[in-house]
BALOBA-1460 file (C-alpha; in Angstrom, 3 decimals):
// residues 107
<rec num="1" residu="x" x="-141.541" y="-29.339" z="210.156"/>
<rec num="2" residu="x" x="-145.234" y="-28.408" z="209.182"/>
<rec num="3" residu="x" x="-145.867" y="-27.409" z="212.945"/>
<rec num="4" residu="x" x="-143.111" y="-25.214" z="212.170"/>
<rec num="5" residu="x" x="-144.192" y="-24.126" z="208.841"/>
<rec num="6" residu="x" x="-148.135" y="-23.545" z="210.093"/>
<rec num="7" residu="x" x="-146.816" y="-21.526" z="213.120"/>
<rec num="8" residu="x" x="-145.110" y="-18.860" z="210.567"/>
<rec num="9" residu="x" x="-148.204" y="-18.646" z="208.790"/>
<rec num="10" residu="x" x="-150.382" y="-17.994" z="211.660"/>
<rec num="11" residu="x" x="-147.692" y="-15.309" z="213.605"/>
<rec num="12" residu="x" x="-147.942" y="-13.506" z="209.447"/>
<rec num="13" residu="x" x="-151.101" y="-13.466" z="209.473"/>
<rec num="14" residu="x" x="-151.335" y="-11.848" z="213.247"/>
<rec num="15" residu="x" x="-148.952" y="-9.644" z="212.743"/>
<rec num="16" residu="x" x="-150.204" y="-8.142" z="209.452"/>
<rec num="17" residu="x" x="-153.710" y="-7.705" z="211.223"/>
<rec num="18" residu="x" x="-152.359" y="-6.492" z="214.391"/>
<rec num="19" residu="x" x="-149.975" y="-3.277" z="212.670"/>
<rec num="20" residu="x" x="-153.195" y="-2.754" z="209.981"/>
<rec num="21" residu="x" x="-155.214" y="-2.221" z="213.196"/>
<rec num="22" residu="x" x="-153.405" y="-0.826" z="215.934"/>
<rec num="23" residu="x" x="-150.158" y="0.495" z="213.981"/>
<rec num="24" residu="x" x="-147.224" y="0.184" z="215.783"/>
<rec num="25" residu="x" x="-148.437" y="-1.269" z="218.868"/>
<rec num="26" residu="x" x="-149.077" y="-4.086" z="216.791"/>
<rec num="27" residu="x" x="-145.289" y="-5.337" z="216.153"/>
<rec num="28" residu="x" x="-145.809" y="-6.539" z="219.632"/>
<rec num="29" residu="x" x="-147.250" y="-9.827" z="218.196"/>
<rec num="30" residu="x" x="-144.125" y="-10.555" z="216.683"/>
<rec num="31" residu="x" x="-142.253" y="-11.632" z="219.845"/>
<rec num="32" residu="x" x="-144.277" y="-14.868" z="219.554"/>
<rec num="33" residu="x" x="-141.575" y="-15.723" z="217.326"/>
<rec num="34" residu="x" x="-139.037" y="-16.047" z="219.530"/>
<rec num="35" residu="x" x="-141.291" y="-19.758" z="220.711"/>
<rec num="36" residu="x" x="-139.799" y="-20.762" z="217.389"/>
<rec num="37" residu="x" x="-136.746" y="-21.968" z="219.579"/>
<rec num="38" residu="x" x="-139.003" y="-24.994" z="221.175"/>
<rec num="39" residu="x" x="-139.310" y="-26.612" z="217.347"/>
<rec num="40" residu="x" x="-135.795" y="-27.415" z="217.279"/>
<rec num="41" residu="x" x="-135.023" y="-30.716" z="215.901"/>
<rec num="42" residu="x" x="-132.316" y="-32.115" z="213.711"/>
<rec num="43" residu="x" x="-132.933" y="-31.771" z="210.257"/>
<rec num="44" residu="x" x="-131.462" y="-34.064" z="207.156"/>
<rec num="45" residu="x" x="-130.180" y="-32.675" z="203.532"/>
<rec num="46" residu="x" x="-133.858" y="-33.030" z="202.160"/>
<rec num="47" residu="x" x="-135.353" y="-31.039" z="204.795"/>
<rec num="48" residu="x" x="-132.698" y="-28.317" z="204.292"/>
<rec num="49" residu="x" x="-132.888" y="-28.718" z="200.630"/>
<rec num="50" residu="x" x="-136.407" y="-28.122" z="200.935"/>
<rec num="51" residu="x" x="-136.158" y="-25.408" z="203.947"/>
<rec num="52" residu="x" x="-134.140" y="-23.317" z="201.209"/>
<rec num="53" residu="x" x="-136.467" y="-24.037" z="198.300"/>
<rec num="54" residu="x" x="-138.749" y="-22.357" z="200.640"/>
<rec num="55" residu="x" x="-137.322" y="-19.642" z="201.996"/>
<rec num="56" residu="x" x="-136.298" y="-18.743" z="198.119"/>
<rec num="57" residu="x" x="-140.190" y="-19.128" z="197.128"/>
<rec num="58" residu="x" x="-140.906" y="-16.833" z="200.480"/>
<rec num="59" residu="x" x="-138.661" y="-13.622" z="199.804"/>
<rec num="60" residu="x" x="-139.989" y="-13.665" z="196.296"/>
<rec num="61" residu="x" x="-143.136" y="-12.474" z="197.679"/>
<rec num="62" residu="x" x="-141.711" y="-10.260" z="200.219"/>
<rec num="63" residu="x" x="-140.743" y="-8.511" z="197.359"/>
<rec num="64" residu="x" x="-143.962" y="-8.541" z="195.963"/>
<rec num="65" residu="x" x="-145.348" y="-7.697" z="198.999"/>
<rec num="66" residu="x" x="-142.603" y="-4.500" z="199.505"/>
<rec num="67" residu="x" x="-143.800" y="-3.620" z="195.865"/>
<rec num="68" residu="x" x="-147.647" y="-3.519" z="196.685"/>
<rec num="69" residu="x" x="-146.644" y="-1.518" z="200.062"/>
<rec num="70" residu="x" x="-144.841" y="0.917" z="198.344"/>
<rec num="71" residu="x" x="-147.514" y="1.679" z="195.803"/>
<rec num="72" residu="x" x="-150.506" y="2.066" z="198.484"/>
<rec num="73" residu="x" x="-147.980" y="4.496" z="200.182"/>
<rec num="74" residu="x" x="-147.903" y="6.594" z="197.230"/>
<rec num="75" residu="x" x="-151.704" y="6.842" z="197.420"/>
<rec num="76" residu="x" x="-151.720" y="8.363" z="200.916"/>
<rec num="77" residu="x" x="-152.156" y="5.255" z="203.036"/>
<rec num="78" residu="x" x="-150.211" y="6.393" z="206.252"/>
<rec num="79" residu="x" x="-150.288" y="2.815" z="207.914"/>
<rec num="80" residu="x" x="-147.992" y="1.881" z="205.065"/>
<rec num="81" residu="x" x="-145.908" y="4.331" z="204.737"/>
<rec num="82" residu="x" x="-145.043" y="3.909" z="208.359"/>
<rec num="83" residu="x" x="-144.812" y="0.122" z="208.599"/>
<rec num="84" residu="x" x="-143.516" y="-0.612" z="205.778"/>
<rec num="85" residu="x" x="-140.817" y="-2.691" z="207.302"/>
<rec num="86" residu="x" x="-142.836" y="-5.035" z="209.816"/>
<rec num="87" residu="x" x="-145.665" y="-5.807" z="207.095"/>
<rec num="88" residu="x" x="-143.144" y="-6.627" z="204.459"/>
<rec num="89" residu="x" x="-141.749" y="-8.751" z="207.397"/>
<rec num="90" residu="x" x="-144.898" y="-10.480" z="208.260"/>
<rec num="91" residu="x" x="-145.589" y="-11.117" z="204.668"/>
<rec num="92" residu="x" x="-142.204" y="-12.957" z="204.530"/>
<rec num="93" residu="x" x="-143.275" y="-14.791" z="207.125"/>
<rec num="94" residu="x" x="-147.209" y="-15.822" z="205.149"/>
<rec num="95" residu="x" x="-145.270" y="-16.758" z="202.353"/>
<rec num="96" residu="x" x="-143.192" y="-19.261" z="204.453"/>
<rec num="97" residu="x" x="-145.459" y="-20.777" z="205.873"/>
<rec num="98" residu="x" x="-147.605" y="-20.924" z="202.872"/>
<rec num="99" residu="x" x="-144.945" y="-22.295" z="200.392"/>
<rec num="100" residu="x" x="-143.684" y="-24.472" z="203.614"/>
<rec num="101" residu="x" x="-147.415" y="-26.621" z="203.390"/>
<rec num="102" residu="x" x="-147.825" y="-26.771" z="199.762"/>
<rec num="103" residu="x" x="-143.602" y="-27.923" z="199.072"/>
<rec num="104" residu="x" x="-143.669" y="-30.182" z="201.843"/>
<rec num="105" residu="x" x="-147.034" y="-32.049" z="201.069"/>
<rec num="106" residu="x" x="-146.286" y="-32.313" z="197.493"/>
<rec num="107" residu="x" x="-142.661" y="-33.774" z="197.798"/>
């Protein structure tokens, strides 16, 4: 599960770099996702428990995230305006990961 959680982090964090520098072009780095499918396992209730607890903790800062976008677009930053979907994406995706290590290693 961390392998999982420390792969989100790292695709965030390269995608968010990637659209900042080369725009668009950039979403491309978000079809390393789709290796997510080889960290299939079976998971028990506390994993899920704590998969949800996570995911909760994660869109909390999308939002946050979305917010900050949404003000640096009013201020004439063009990358934002026009990504706003795919950073507020890979920011879902750095809080996951994030809030993935630090739940899991303190439960």
């Amino acid at each position: 599960m961390k392998r999982r959680f420390i792969y989100t982090l790292i695709i965030g964090i390269i995608t968010w770099v990637g659209v900042l520098l080369f725009g668009p072009v950039g979403m491309v780095s978000m079809a390393l996702l789709a290796v997510l499918a080889f960290f299939k396992k079976k998971f028990d209730e506390r994993e899920y428990q704590l998969l949800y607890k996570t995911n909760n903790y994660a869109f909390s800062l999308m939002v946050i995230v979305m917010v900050i976008i949404h003000q640096l677009g009013f201020h004439g930053n063009v990358i934002m305006q026009e990504n706003w979907l795919i950073l507020s994406l890979s920011g879902f995706y750095i809080g996951q990961g994030l809030f993935g290590l630090i739940i899991f290693n303190r439960e």
